[in-house]
C-alpha positions as CSV (number, residue, x, y, z in Angstrom):
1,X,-16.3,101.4,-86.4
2,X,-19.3,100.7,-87.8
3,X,-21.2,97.1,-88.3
4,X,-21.4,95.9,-91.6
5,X,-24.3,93.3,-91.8
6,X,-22.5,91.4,-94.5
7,X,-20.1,90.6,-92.2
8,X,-22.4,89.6,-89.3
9,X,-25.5,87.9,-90.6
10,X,-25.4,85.7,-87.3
11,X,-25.8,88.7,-85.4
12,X,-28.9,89.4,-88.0
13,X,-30.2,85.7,-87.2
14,X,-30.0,85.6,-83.9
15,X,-31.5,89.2,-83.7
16,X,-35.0,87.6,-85.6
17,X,-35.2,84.4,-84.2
18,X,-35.6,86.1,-80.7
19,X,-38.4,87.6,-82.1
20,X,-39.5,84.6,-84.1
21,X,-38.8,82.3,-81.2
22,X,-40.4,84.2,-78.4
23,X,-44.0,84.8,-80.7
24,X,-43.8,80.8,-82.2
25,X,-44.0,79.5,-79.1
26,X,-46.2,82.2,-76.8
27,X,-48.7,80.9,-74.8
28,X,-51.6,82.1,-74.5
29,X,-52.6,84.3,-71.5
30,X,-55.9,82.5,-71.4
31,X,-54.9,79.2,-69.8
32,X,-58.3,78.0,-71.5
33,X,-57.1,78.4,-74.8
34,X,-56.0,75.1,-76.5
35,X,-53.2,74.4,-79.1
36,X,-51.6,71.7,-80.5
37,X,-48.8,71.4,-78.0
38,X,-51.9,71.2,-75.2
39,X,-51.1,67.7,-73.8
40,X,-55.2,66.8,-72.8
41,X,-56.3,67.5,-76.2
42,X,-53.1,66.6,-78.4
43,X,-50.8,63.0,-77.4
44,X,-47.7,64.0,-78.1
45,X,-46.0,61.7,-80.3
46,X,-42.1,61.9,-82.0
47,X,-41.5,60.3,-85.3
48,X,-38.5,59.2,-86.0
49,X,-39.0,58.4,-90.3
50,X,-41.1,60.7,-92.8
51,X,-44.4,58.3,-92.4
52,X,-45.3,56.7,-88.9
53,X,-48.1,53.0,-88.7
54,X,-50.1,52.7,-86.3
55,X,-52.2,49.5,-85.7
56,X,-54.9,49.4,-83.1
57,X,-54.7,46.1,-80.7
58,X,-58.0,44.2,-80.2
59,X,-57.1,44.2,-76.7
60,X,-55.7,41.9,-74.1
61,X,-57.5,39.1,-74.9
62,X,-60.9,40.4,-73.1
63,X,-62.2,39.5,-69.6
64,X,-59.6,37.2,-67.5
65,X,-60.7,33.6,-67.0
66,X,-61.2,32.0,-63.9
67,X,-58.5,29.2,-63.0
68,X,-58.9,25.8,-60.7
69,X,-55.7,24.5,-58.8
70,X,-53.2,23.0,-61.3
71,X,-55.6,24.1,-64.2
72,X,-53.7,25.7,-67.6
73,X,-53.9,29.3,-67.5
74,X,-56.6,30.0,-70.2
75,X,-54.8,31.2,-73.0
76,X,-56.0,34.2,-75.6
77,X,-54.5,35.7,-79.2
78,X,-54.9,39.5,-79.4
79,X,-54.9,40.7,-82.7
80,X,-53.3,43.7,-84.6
81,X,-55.8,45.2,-87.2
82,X,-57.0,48.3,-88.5
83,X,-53.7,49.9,-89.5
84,X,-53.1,53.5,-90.7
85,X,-49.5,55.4,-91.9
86,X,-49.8,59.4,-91.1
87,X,-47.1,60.8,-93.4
88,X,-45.6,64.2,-91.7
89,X,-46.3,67.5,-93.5
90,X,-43.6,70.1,-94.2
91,X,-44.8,73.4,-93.4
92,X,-42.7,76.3,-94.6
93,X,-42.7,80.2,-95.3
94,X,-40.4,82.3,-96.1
95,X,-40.7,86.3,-96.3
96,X,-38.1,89.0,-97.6
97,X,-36.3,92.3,-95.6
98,X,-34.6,94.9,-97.6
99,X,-31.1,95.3,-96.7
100,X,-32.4,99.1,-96.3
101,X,-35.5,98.1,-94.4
102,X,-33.4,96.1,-91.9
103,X,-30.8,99.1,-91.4
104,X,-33.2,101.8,-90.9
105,X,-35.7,100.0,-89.2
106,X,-38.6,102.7,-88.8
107,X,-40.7,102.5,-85.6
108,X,-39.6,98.8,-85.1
109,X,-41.6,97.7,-88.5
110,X,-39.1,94.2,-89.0
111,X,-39.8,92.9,-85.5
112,X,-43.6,93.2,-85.8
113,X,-43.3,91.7,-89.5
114,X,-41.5,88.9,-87.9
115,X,-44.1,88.7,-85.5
116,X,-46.9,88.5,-87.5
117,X,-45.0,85.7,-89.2
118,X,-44.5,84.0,-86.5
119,X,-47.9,83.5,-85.3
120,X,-49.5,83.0,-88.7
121,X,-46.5,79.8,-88.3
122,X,-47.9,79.2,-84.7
123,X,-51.8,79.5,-86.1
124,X,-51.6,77.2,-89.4
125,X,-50.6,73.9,-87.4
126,X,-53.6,74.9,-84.7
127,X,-55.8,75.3,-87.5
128,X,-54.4,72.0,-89.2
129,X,-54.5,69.7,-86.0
130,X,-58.2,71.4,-84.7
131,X,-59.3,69.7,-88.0
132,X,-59.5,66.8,-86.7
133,X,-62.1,67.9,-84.2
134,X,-63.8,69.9,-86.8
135,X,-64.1,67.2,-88.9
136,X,-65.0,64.9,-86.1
137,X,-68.0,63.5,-86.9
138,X,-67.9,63.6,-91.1
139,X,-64.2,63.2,-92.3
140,X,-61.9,62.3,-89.7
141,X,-61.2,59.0,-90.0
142,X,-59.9,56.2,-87.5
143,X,-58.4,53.4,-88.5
144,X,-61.7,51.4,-88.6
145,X,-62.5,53.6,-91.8
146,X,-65.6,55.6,-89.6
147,X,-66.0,59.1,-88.5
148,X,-63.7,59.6,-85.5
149,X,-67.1,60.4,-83.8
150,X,-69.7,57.7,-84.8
151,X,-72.8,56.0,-83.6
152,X,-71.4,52.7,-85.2
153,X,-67.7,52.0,-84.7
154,X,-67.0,48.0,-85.9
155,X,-65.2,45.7,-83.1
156,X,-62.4,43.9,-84.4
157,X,-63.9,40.8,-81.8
158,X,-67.5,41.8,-83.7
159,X,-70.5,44.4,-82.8
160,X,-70.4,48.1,-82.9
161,X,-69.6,50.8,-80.5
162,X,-70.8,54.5,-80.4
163,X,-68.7,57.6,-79.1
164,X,-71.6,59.6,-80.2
165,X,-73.8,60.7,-77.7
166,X,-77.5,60.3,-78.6
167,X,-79.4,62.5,-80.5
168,X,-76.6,65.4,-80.3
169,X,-77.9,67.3,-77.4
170,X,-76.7,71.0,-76.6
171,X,-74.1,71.7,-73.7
172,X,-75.7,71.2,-70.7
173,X,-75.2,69.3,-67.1
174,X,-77.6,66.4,-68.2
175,X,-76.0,66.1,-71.4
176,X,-72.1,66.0,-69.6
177,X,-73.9,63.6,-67.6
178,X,-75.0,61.5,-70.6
179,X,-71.5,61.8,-72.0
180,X,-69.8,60.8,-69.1
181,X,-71.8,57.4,-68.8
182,X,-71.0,57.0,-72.6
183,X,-67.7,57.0,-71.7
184,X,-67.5,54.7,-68.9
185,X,-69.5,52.4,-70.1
186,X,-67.3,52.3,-73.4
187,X,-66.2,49.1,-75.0
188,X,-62.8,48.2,-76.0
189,X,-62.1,46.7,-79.1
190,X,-62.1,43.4,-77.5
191,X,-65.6,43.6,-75.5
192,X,-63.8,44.9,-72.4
193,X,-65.9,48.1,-70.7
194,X,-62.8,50.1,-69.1
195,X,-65.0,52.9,-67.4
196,X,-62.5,55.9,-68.2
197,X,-64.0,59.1,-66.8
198,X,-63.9,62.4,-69.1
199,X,-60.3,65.1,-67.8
200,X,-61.3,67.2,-70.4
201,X,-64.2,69.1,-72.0
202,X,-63.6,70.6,-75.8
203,X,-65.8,73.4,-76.8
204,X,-65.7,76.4,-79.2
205,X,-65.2,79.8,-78.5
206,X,-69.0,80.4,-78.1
207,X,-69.6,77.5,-75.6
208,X,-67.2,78.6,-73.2
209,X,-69.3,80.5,-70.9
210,X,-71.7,77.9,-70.8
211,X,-69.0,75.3,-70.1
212,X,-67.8,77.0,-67.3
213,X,-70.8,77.8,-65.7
214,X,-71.8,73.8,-66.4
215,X,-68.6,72.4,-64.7
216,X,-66.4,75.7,-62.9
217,X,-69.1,77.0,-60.3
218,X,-69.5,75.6,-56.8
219,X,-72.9,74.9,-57.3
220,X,-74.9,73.3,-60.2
221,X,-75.5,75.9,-62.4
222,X,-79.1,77.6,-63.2
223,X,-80.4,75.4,-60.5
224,X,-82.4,76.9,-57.2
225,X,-81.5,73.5,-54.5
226,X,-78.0,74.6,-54.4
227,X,-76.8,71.2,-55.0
228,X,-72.9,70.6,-55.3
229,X,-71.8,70.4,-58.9
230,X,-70.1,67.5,-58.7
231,X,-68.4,68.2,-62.4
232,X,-66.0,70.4,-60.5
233,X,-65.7,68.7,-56.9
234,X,-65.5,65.2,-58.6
235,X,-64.6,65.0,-61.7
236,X,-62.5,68.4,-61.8
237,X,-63.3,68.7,-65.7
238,X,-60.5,71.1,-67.4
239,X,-62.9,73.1,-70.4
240,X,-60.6,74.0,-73.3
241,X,-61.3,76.1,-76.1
242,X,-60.1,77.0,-79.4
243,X,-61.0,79.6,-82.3
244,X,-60.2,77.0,-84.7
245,X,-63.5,74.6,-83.8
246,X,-65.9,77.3,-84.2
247,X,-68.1,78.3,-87.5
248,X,-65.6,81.3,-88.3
249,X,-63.2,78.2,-88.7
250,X,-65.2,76.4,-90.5
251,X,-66.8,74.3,-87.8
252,X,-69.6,74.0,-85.3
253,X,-70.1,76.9,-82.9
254,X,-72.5,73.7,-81.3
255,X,-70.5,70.7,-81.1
256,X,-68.8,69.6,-77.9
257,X,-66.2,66.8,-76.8
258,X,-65.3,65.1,-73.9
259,X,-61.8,63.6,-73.1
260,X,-60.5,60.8,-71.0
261,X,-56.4,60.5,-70.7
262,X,-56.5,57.3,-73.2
263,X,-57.7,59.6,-75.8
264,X,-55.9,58.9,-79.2
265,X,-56.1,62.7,-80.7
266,X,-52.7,62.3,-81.6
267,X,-50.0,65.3,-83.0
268,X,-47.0,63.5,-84.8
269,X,-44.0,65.4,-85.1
270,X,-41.0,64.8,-87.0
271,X,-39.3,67.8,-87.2
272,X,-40.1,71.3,-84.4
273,X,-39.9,74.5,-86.0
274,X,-36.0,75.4,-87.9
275,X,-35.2,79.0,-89.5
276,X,-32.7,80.0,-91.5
277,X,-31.4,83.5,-92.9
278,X,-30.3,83.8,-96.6
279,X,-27.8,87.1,-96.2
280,X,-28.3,90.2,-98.7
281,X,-25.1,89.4,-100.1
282,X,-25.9,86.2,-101.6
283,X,-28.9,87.6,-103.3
284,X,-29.6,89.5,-106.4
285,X,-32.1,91.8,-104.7
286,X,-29.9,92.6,-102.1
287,X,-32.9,91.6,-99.6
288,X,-32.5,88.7,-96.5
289,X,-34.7,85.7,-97.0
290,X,-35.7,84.5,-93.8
291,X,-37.6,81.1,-93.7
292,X,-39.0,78.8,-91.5
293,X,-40.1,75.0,-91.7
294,X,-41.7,72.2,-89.4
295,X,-42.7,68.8,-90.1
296,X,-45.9,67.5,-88.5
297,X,-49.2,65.2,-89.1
298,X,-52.1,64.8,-86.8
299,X,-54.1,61.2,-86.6
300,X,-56.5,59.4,-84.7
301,X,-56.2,55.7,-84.5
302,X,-58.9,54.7,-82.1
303,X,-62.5,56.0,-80.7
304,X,-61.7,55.3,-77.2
305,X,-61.3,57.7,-74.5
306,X,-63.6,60.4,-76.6
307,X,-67.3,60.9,-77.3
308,X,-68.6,64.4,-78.9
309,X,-72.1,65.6,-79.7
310,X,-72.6,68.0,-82.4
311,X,-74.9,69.8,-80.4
312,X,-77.6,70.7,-82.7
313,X,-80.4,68.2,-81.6
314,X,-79.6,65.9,-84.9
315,X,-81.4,62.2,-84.4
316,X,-79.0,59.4,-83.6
């Protein structure tokens, strides 16, 4: 006895999301390659309504106060300011098979249709969250209404801070170096210098040679002493890349980031990827409609944890 699809579109569902599933979430065989779901460059956060506040905290009340015997414990009033709501994004597609398309099935042409729509899924949230990093430095927003990357972010307590390294200098050891003191020497929101070292260096496609060679070789790089690089025996500095940060994208094929873990690059997701299959039956074209949504945002709150340079030499 033959089988009748109308009678076993399940069998048809299941048969496409194994092919959906298995390209959706495919990692990449470059374990430099950096997505969305990559936990040093993207927080991971769940929301559990349609829009998500956050607030940033101007700390614990700064520097601890020292105490004589029976003295009251100095007491301080952190403050909640600066808040933003990130409202998750539906994503959907949907694309059509012939009843006679899915039957015949010619040199396995639905699966790599399926494919392709997979990854084009997979690729449009990569491109959507890497715009944050793209945009780093002009339109990317914290909640302090700067660039995410800025020479001037306001304290809540009062001053400025800068996650911007000075005067943008290309990839290089001194200026990983320069970044790294940025970081450490990094003020919180209440005055506090927390002196978070960088897990993580950012980069686009183009800079990942040089990154490598800057922080992955035993020895410091272009250099004739031989002396350790201390990038990779100290600091053992991950580099990430991605094809969404680069000038084909849209971006810098220059800029650079580094990453502490307090970072607040942030994906919020309220929903993970869902398909469905509309049988041929129920359609007037007698074709399947197979369709696919997720629900996602992607925010910054806070500079901490992060400076960038945008690599071209550009004053500060």
């Amino acid at each position: 006895m033959s089988v009748n699809n109308a009678l076993n579109s399940l069998v048809v569902k299941t048969e496409i999301d194994e092919v959906f599933t298995q390209e959706f979430n495919l990692q990449d065989t470059d374990p430099m390659v950096a997505t969305v779901m990559t936990p040093e460059v993207f927080k991971q956060t769940e929301m559990t309504n349609a829009a998500h506040i956050e607030a940033v905290l101007s700390g614990g009340g700064g520097y601890w106060s020292a105490k004589g015997e029976e003295q009251q414990v100095n007491l301080v009033s952190p403050r909640v300011t600066n808040k933003v709501t990130y409202t998750a994004d539906t994503l959907a597609q949907g694309i059509e098979l012939s009843k006679e398309f899915w039957n015949d099935n010619m040199h396995g042409t639905w699966q790599k249709m399926v494919r392709a729509f997979a990854r084009e899924g997979r690729e449009t949230r990569n491109r959507i969250g890497f715009g944050l990093y793209r945009n780093a430095f002009t339109t990317t927003l914290t909640a302090d209404g700067v660039s995410f990357i800025d020479t001037a972010h306001p304290l809540i307590d009062g001053g400025t801070q800068s996650n911007q390294i000075a005067n943008n200098p290309p990839l290089s050891s001194s200026s990983i170096d320069s970044g790294i003191v940025l970081m450490g020497e990094m003020k919180s929101q209440s005055g506090v210098i927390f002196g978070d070292s960088p897990k993580c260096l950012l980069v686009p496609m183009k800079l990942a040679k040089k990154a490598m060679e800057e922080t992955q070789s035993t020895l410091t790089s272009e250099n004739a002493t031989n002396a350790i690089n201390v990038y990779s025996s100290t600091y053992g500095l991950k580099v990430y890349k991605s094809p969404h940060l680069g000038a084909a994208a849209g971006g810098s094929d220059t800029a650079w980031f580094l990453l502490a873990d307090n970072h607040a690059v942030t994906r919020y997701f309220r929903q993970e990827i869902q398909t469905v299959l509309v049988p041929w039956e129920y359609r007037d074209n007698n074709n399947y409609l197979y369709k696919g949504d997720y629900r996602e945002v992607y925010g910054v709150v806070d500079y901490i944890g992060a400076v960038g340079s945008l690599g071209d030499g550009t004053p500060t």
